[in-house]
C-alpha positions in Angstrom: 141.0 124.2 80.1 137.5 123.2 79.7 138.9 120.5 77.6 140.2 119.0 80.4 137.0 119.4 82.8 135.0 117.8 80.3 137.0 114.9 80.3 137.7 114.5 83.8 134.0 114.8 84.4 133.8 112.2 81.8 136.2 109.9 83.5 134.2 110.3 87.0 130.8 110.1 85.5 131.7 106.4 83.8 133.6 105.4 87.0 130.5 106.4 89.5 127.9 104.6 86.6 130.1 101.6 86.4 130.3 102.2 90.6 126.4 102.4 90.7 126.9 98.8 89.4 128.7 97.6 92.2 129.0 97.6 96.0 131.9 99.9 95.4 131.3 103.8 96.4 134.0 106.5 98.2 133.4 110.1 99.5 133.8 113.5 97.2 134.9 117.0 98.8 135.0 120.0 97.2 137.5 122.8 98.4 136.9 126.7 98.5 140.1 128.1 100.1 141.1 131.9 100.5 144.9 132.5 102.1 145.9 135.5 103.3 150.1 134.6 104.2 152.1 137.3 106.2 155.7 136.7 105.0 157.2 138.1 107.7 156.1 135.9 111.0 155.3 132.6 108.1 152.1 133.0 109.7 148.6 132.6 107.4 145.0 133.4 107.8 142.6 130.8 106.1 139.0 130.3 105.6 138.0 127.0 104.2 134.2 126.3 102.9 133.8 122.5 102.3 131.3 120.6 100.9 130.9 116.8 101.6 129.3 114.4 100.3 128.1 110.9 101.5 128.4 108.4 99.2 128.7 105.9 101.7 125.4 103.7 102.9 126.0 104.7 106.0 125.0 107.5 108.3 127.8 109.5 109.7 127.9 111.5 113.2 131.3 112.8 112.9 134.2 113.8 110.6 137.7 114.2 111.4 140.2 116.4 109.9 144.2 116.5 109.2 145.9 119.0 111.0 149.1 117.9 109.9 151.4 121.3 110.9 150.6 120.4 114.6 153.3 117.3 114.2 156.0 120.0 114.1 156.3 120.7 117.7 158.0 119.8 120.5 156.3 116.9 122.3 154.3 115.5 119.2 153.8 112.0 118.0 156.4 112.9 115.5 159.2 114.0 118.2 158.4 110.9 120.5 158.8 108.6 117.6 162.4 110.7 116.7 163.4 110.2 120.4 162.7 106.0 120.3 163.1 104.4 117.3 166.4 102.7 116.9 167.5 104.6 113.5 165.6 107.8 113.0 165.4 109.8 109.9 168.7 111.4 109.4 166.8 114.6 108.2 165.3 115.2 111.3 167.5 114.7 114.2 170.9 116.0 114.6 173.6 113.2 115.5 175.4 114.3 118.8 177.5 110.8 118.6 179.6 109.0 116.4 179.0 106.3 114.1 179.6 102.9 116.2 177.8 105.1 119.2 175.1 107.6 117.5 173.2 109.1 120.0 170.7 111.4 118.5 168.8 114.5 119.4 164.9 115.2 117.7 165.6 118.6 115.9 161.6 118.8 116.6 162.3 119.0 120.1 164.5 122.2 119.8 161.9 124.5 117.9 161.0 128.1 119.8 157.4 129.3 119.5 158.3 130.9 116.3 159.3 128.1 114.7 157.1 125.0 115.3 154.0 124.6 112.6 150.7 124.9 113.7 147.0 124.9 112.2 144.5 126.7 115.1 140.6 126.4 114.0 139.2 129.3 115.3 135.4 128.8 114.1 133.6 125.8 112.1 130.1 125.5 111.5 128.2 123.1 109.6 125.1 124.6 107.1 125.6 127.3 109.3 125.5 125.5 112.7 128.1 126.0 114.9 130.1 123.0 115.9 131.8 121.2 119.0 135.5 120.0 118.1 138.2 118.6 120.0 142.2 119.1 118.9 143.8 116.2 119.7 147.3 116.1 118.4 147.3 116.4 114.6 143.7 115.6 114.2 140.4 117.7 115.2 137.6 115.7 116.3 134.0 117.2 115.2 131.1 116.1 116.5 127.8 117.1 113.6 124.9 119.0 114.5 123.1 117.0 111.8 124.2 113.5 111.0 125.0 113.5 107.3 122.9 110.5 105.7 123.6 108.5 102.4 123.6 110.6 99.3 123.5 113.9 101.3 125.4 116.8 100.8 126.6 119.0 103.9 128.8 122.2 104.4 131.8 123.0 106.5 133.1 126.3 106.9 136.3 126.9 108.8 138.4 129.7 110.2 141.8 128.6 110.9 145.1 130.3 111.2 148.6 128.5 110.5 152.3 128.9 111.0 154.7 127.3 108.6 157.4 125.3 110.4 161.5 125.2 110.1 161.9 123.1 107.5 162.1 119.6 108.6 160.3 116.8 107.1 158.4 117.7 103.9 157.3 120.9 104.7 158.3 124.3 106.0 160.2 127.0 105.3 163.5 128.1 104.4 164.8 124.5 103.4 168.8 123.7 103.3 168.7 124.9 100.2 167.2 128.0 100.7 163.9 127.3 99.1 161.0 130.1 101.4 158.3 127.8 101.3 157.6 124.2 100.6 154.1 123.9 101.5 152.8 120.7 102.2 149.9 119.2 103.6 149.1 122.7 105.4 145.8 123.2 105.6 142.9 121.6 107.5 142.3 118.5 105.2 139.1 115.6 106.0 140.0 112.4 106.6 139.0 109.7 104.5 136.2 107.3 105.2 135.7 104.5 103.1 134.5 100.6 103.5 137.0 100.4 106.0 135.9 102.9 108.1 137.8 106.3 109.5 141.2 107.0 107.9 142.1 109.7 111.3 145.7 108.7 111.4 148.2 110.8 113.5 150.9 112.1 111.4 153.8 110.3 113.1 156.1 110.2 109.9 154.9 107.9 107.1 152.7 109.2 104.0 148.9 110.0 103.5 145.3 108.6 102.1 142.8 111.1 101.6 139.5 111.9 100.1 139.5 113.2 96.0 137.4 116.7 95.3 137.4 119.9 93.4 139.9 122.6 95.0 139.1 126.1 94.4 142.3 128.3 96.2 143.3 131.8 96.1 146.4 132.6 97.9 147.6 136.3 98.6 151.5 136.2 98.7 154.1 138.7 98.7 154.3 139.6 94.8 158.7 139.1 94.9 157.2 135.5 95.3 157.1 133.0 92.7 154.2 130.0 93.4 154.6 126.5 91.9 151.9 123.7 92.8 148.7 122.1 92.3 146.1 123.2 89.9 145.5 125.5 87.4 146.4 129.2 87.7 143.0 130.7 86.6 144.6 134.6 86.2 147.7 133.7 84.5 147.9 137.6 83.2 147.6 139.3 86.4 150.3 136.6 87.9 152.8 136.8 85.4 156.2 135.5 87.2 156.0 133.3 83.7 152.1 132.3 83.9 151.4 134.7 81.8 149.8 134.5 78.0 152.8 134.7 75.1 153.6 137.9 74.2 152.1 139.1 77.4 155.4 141.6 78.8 155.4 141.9 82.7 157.1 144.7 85.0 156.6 144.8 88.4 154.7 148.1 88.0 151.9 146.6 86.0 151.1 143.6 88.7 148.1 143.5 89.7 148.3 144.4 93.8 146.2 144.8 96.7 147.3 147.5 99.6 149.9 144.9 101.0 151.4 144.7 97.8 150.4 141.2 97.6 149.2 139.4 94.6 146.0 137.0 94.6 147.0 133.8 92.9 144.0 132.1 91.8 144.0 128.0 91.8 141.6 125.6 90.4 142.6 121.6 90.7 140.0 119.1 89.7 139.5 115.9 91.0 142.2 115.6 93.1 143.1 114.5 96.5 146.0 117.0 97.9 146.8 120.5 97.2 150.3 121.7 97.0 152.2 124.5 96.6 155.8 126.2 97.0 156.9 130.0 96.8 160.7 131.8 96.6 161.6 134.8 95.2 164.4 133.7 93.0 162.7 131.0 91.2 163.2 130.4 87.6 160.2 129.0 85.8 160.2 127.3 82.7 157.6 125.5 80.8 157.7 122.6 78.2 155.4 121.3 76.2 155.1 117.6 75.9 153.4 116.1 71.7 150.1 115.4 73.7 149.3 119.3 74.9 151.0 118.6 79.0 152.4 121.6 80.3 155.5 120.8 82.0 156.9 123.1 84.4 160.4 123.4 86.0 160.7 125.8 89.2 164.2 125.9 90.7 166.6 128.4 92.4 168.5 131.3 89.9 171.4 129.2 90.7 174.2 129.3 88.1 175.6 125.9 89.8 172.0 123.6 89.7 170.9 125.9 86.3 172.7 123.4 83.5 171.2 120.8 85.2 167.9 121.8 85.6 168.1 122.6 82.0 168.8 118.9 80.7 166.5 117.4 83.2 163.9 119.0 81.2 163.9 116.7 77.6 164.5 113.6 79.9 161.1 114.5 81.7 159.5 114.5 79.0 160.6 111.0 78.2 159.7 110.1 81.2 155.8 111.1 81.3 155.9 109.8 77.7 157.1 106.0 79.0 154.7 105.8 81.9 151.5 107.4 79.8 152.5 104.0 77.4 153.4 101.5 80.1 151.0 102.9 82.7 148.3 104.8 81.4 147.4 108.2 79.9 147.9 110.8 82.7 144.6 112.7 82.4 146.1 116.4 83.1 147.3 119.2 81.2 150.2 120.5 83.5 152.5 118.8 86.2 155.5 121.0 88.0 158.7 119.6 88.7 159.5 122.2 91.9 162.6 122.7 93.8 162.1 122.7 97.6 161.6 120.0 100.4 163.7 117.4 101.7 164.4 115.6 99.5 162.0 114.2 97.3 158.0 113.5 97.7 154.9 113.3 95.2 152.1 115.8 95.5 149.0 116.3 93.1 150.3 117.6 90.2 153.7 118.4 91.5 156.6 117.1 93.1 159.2 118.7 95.8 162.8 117.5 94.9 165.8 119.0 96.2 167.9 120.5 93.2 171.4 120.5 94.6 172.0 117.5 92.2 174.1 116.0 89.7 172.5 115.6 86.6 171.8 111.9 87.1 170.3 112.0 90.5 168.2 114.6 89.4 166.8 112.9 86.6 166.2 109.6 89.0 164.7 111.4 91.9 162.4 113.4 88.8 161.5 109.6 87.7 160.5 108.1 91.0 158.8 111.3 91.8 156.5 111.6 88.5 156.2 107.9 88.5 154.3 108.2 91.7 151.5 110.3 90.2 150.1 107.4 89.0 150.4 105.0 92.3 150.0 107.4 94.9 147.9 110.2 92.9 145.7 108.8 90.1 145.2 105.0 92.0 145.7 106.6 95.5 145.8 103.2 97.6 146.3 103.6 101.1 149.8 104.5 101.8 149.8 104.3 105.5 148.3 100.8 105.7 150.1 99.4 102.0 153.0 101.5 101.6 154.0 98.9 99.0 152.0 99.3 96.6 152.8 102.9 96.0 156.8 103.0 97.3 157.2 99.5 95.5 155.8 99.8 92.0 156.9 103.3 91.8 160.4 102.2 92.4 159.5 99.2 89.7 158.6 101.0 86.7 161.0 103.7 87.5 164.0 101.5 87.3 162.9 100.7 83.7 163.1 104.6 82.4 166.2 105.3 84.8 168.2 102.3 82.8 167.2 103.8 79.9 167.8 107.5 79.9 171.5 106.1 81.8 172.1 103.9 78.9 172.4 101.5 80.9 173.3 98.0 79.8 169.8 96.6 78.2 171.5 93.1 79.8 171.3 94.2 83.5 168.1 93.9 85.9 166.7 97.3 86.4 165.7 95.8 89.6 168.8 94.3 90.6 169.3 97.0 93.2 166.5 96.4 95.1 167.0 92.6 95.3 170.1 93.7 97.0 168.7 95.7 99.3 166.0 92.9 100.4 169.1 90.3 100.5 170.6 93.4 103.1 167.0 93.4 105.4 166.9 89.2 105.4 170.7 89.4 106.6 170.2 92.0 109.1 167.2 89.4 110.8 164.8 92.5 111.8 162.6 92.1 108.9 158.5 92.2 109.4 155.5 92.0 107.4 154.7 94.5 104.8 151.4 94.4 106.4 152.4 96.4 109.1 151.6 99.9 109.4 153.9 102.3 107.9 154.2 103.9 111.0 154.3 101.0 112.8 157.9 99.7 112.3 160.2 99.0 114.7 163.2 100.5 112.1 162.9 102.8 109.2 165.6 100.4 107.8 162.9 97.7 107.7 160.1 100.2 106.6 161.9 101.7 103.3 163.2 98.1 102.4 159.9 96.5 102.5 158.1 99.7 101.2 160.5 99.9 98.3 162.3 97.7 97.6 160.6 94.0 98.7 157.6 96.2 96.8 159.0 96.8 93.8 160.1 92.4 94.0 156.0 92.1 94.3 155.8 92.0 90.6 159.7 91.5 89.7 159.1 88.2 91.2 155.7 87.8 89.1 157.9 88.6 86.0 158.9 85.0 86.9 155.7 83.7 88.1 153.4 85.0 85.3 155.8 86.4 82.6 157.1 90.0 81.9 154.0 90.4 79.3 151.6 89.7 81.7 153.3 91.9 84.3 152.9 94.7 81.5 149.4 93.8 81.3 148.7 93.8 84.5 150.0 97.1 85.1 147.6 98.7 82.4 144.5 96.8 83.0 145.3 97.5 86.8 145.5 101.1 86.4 143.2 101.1 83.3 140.1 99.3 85.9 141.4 101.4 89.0 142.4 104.3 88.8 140.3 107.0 91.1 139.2 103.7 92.9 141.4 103.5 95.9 142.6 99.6 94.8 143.6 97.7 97.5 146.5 94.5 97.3 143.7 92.5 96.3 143.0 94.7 93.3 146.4 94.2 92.1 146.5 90.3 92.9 142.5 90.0 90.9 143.7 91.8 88.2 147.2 89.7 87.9 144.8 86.6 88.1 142.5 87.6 85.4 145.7 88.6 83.2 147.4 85.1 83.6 144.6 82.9 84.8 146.5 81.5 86.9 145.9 81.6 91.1 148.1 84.0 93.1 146.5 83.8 96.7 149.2 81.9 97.8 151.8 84.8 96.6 149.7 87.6 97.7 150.0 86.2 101.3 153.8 84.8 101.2 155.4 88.1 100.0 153.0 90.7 101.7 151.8 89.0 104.8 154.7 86.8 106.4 158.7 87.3 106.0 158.8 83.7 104.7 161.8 83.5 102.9 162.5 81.7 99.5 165.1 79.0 99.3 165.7 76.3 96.5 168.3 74.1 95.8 169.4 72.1 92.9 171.5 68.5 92.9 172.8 66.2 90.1 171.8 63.0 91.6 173.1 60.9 89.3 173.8 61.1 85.3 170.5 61.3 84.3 168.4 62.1 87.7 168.3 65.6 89.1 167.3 66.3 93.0 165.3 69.8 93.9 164.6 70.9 97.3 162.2 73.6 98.8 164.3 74.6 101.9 162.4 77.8 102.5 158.7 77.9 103.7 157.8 80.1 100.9 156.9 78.6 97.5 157.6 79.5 93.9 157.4 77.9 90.3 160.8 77.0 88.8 162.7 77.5 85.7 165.2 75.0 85.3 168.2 74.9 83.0 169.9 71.6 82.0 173.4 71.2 80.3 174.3 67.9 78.6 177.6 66.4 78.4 176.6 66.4 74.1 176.8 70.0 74.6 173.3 71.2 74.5 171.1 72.7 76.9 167.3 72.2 77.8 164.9 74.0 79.6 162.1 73.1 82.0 159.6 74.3 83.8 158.3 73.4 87.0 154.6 74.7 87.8 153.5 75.5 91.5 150.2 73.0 91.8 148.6 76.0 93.8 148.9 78.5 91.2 146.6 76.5 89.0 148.4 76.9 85.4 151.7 78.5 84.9 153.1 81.3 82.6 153.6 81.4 78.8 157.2 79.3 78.5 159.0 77.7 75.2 160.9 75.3 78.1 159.4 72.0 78.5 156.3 72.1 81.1 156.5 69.1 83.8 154.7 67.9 86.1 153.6 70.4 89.0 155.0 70.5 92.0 152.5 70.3 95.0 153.6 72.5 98.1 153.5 69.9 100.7 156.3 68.1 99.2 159.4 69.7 100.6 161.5 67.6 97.2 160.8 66.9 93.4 163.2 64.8 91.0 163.4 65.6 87.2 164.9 62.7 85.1 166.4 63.4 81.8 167.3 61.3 79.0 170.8 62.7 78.3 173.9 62.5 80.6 174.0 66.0 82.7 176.8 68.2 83.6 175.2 71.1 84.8 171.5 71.9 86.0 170.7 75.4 87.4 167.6 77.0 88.5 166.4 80.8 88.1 169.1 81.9 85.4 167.6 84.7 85.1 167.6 85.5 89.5 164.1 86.4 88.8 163.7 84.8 92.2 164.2 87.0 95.6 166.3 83.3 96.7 168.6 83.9 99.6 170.7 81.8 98.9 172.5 81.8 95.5 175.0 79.3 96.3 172.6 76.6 96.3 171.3 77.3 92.9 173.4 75.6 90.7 175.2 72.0 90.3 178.1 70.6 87.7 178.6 67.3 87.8 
């Protein structure tokens, strides 16, 4: 264990000198939690001691914090949104219509008193002042009795109760597959503040940016209860329920127990930004050991059904964290849980939530997107409610790669071919918009999980084509490599794509992220020797074309984009750019032609296929 602080505090210490360096800086928190949870009412006492610290060069007059149980009643942002968009989450309504005529009903707006979430703040006090604060749907407004300056340290201390909610979205309790507690962004958590500004977004529906700290957490739970989460269990041998030391034999006599019978699990999680945790009493816990010292564990319902399952998904994780520590970067923890609960599936610090009610092959992909996203969402942390992409997208990009793989999958088929589909589906349907939109701010989910998945995971398909696969692997490790624990933002990942290729990738930053331009190109045999392209979509792209002679060879060529400034490495014949203005470009060969077609290998995100070949 101290191992592992040492080299975290390594890792922070050379990211804050090289920081020092820079105009870059972001805010630290440190945690102190004690829970005392009443199993019966799913009701819990808290008191919270934070300590924040200004890193910013500016002075601050206010804090805001996450009180994200309070979306879970009836008349919250997150019903009103259930009750008005067009196709709501299936999850979280209940479908009184049919299928050509849905009508649908919030399930949020149905919950009794005993069953909506809630965070109440009793008392909070800064360095021992008491402060004025204002609830104002899932976020508490708190004005400071002492502005916090640059490079100051201040502390927060907080009484708060909280009820867990009926499972709905994410968290709560008693899930459909009878998992007690899946608990998920439940406590009173500070908003981040960063160049930007305040980060004090409602929670509406969409996913979270917060501040990294130290957590410190003791939670007194029912001792039938097992707890799978965030952190490091500091009292593994008073725990036991499988924490506990080899050869170390538990019965229930011997636990450790206070006069509620409860036991007092004891959490530490270092630098992190979330904290995480899930209970049941007929959890099975397993651990396995990845070759570099990771302590993998597996919590899922004693279910003989889901067991067999559960059991293989275990080697293949292991894979899994082994491919993405190579093609990512080196995750810099010793343990990660792989929990049964939720909805469905969702990424948490050192954990995920999955639903376990699987097949064998969904449960290994939802385990691969899921872990794949502690690096994207957890160990880069960019802003998921303003770039959804950039988490949603490149998770489901280097995902696809391991999925293929542990399927057996034909090496011969586009890992990513699904979610060119799936974009093709969104550009159809005509109700596309800007992955620059909010997360929350879209007028469909349809249009929100295409563009956060899958037209993000095409961001760097597509630069497979524009820069070259190698330099889309390069990419990915120098980006996490230069920031990770940085909060990157998409023009951290375009810089570090640019500096990788040396090419210029403006121009594709703000076609594919900030407009729904479209790509379009088309390819004619003019004549025997003369070949006609045409750019009929507004947005622009390099291209790979592939000649066939009537001698019965081929040749290849590539077209540069002028923009980009240089074009990727290629053993096909390099012509002349192609400058965007001009809407045509002719290629004239010195062989009779019979066929000429662009993008063989559909690199491309082009809408229309039909156009992308000629035989003469």
């Amino acid at each position: 264990m101290k191992k592992t602080f040492l080299f975290l505090g390594a890792l922070f210490m050379a990211f804050i000198a090289q920081s020092q360096n820079t105009s870059y800086w972001q805010q630290h928190v440190d945690y102190t939690m004690d829970i005392d949870f009443d199993i019966e009412n799913y009701q819990y006492d808290g008191k919270q001691k934070l300590v924040y610290t200004n890193n910013s060069p500016e002075e601050l007059n206010k804090v805001y914090y996450h009180l994200y149980f309070n979306a879970f009643q009836p008349g919250s942002q997150m019903d009103m949104r259930l009750q008005n968009i067009k196709d709501p989450d299936g999850r979280m309504t209940n479908n009184l219509g049919d299928r050509e005529n849905p009508k649908y009903q919030s399930r949020i707006s149905l919950l009794k008193e005993d069953e909506i979430g809630f965070i109440k703040v009793s008392s909070l006090s800064q360095d021992g002042t008491a402060l004025e604060y204002k609830v104002e749907g899932t976020v508490l407004e708190v004005k400071l009795a002492k502005a916090i300056k640059p490079g100051e340290s201040t502390t927060f201390d907080m009484v708060f109760k909280g009820q867990v909610p009926v499972q709905i979205r994410r968290s709560g309790r008693n899930n459909k597959e009878g998992v007690a507690l899946s608990m998920t962004q439940w406590y009173p958590k500070m908003a981040e503040y960063d160049f930007e500004g305040w980060h004090a977004h409602p929670y509406v529906a969409r996913e979270f940016h917060a501040v990294w700290g130290d957590f410190d957490v003791t939670i007194h739970l029912d001792e039938r209860y097992t707890i799978g989460g965030t952190g490091y269990l500091q009292n593994p041998n008073e725990i036991g329920h499988g924490y506990q030391d080899k050869g170390v034999k538990f019965k229930k006599k011997t636990y450790k127990k206070n006069k509620n019978r409860k036991l007092d699990w004891h959490f530490v999680a270092p630098k992190v930004h979330d904290f995480t945790w899930a209970a049941d009493k007929d959890y099975s816990h397993d651990i396995v050991k990845t070759s570099k010292g990771t302590d993998l564990h597996f919590l899922y319902k004693n279910n003989k059904e889901i067991k067999e399952n559960w059991k293989k998904l275990q080697p293949s994780t292991v894979k899994m964290l082994e491919y993405y520590n190579t093609h990512i970067g080196e995750y810099p923890y010793k343990q990660y849980s792989v929990i049964q609960g939720g909805d469905g599936g969702m990424e948490y610090a050192m954990c995920t939530l999955i639903t376990g009610e699987r097949s064998e092959e969904s449960l290994m992909g939802v385990t691969a997107h899921e872990l794949a996203h502690t690096w994207f969402q957890f160990l880069l942390a960019s802003n998921e409610s303003k770039h959804p992409w950039m988490d949603e997208g490149f998770t489901t990009y280097i995902s696809a790669y391991i999925e293929n793989d542990l399927l057996g999958v034909d090496p011969s088929i586009d890992p990513l071919e699904g979610s060119y589909s799936s974009y093709f589906r969104l550009v159809d349907a005509k109700i596309e918009e800007p992955m620059s939109t909010h997360g929350d701010r879209y007028n469909y989910n349809f249009a929100y999980g295409v563009a956060s998945y899958s037209k993000g995971s095409l961001f760097l398909a597509q630069l497979r084509h524009i820069i070259g696969k190698e330099n889309v692997d390069k990419t990915i490790l120098k980006y996490f490599k230069d920031f990770s624990f940085k909060h990157p933002t998409p023009n951290d990942i375009k810089r570090t794509a640019e500096k990788v290729s040396d090419m210029e990738l403006d121009w594709y930053l703000n076609e594919w992220t900030q407009t729904t331009h479209t790509i379009d190109y088309s390819v004619k045999i003019a004549d025997s020797n003369n070949i006609s392209l045409s750019r009929i979509g507004r947005m622009p792209m390099p291209i790979d074309l592939s000649v066939k002679y009537e001698d019965g060879t081929t040749e290849e060529f590539h077209i540069p984009l002028r923009m980009a400034r240089g074009h990727k490495p290629t053993k096909a014949t390099v012509l002349e750019s192609w400058a965007w203005g001009n809407p045509s470009y002719s290629v004239k060969t010195s062989k009779n032609i019979v066929e000429a077609h662009i993008d063989v290998k559909n690199y491309m995100a082009d809408i229309n296929k039909e156009n992308n070949s000629d035989t003469k």
